[in-house]
N, C-alpha and C positions, 0 to 999 in steps of 0.2 A: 830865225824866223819861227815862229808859231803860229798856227791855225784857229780857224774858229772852235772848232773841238776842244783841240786841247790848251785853247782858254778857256774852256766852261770848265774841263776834268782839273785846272789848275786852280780855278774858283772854288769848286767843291770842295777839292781837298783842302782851300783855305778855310770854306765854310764849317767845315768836320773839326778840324785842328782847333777852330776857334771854340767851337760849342763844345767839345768838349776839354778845354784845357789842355790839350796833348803835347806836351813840349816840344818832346822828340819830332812828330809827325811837324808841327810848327817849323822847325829850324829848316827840316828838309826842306823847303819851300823855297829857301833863301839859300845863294851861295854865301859862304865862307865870310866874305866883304862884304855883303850886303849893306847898303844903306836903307833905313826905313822912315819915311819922313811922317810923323804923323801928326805936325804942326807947323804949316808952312811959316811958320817966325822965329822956330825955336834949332836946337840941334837936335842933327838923324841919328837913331840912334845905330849901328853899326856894329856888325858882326852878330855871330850866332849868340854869344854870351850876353851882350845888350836882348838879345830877341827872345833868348829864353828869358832875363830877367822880366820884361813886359810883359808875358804870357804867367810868369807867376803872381806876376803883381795882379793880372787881369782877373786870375782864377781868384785872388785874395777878394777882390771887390766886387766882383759878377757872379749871376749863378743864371741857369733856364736861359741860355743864349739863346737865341732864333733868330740865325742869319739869312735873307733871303739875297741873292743877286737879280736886278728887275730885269737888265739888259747887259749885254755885253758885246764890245766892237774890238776889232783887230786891225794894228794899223803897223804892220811891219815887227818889228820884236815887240810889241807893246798892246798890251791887256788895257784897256779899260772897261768901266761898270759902274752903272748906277748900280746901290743896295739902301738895303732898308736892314734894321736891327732894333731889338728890343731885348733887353735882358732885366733883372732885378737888384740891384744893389743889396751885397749881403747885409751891409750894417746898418740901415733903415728898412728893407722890403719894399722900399719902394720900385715899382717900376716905370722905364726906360723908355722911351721910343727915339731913334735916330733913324738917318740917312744922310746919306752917302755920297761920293763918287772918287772911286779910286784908280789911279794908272800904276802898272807892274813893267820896268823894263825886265824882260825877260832873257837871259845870258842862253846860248847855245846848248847847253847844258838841262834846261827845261829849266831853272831856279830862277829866281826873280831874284836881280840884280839891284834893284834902286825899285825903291814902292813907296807911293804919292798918298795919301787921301787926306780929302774934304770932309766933313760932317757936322753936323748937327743933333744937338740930342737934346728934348723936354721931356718932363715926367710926362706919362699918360697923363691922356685927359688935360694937359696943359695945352 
């Protein structure tokens, strides 16, 4: 079980990890097994070495992340949250606007076991 607290202190430090590319800090997030689904049609990608490679991949393509979380509900081991996100695409400049809404089963452990999200993303101004 997790609390409402420490789903907002588990969002932050997702929030941190991600804006700043942190791999390390990234992994910790997740156990071991972890599944990450981050296309409800596709495969999760799984394990710390998949979640580091997407955290490099992310750093390669993004830059000036600014994650916000809007809300966050707790419903037994389970995080969810609306967010919002905007970053820059390194190889045009272009900027990002998305949002969100993401569920974290979270393992005993405080790691997030299996991690859900939705999103959507247009250039500014689109």
């Amino acid at each position: 079980m997790i609390d409402y607290a420490g789903a907002g202190e588990l969002l932050e430090r997702y929030e941190q990890a991600w804006e700043t590319f942190d791999g390390d800090a990234w992994v910790d997030l997740f156990t071991e097994d972890a599944e990450y689904h981050g296309d409800p049609f596709g495969q999760p990608l799984v394990g710390h070495n998949a979640l580091r490679a997407f955290m490099l991949e992310s750093a390669e393509t993004q830059r000036d992340v600014d994650f916000t979380v809007e809300r966050h509900w707790v419903s037994g081991s389970t995080v969810l949250a609306a967010w919002h996100a905007t970053w820059t695409g390194r190889a045009d400049g272009r900027l990002v606007r998305s949002a969100g809404f993401l569920t974290a089963d979270v393992a005993a452990d405080g790691r997030i076991a299996r991690f859900h999200e939705w999103w959507m993303a247009a250039p500014a101004g689109g």
